[in-house]
C-alpha positions in Angstrom: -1.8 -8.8 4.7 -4.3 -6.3 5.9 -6.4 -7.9 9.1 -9.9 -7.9 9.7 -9.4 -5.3 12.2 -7.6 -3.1 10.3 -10.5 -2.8 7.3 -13.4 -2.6 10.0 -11.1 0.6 11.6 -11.0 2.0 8.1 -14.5 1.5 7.3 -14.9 3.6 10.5 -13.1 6.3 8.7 -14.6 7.0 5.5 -17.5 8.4 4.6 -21.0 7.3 4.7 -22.1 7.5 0.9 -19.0 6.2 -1.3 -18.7 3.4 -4.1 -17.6 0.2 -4.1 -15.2 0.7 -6.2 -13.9 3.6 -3.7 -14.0 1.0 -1.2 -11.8 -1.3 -3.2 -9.3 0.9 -3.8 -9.2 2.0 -0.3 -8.5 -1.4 0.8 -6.0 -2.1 -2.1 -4.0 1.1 -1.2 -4.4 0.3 2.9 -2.9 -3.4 1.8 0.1 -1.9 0.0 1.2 0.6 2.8 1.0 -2.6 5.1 3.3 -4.3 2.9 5.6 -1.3 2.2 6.1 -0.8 6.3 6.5 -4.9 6.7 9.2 -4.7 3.8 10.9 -1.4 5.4 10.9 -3.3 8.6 12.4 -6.3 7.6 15.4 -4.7 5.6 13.4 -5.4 2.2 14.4 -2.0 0.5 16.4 -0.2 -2.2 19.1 2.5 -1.8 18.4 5.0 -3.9 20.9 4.0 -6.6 19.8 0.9 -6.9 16.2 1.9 -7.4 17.5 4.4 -10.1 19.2 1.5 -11.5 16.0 -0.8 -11.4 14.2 2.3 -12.3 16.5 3.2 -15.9 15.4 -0.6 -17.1 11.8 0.5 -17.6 12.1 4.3 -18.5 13.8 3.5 -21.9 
């Protein structure tokens, strides 16, 4: 979950004039890069073979 703290410190970073949909999907990619580096951390990943595996299922 991305933290107050977090979002103010990226609001800090981006420009002045952008949209809110801009905004949104800032805040939706920030959120997912959290997650991704939580989920690395705490042994939640794939070896490659098995995400080639998972991956084959939906590119038929």
């Amino acid at each position: 979950m991305i933290t107050k703290t977090q979002i103010i410190n990226s609001l800090d970073k981006l420009p002045d004039n952008l949209t809110i949909d801009q905004l949104v999907d800032h805040l939706i990619f920030v959120e997912k890069v959290e997650k991704g580096l939580d989920d690395s951390i705490n042994g939640r990943v794939s070896s490659k073979e098995e995400a080639k595996e998972k991956l084959s299922k939906w590119l038929k």
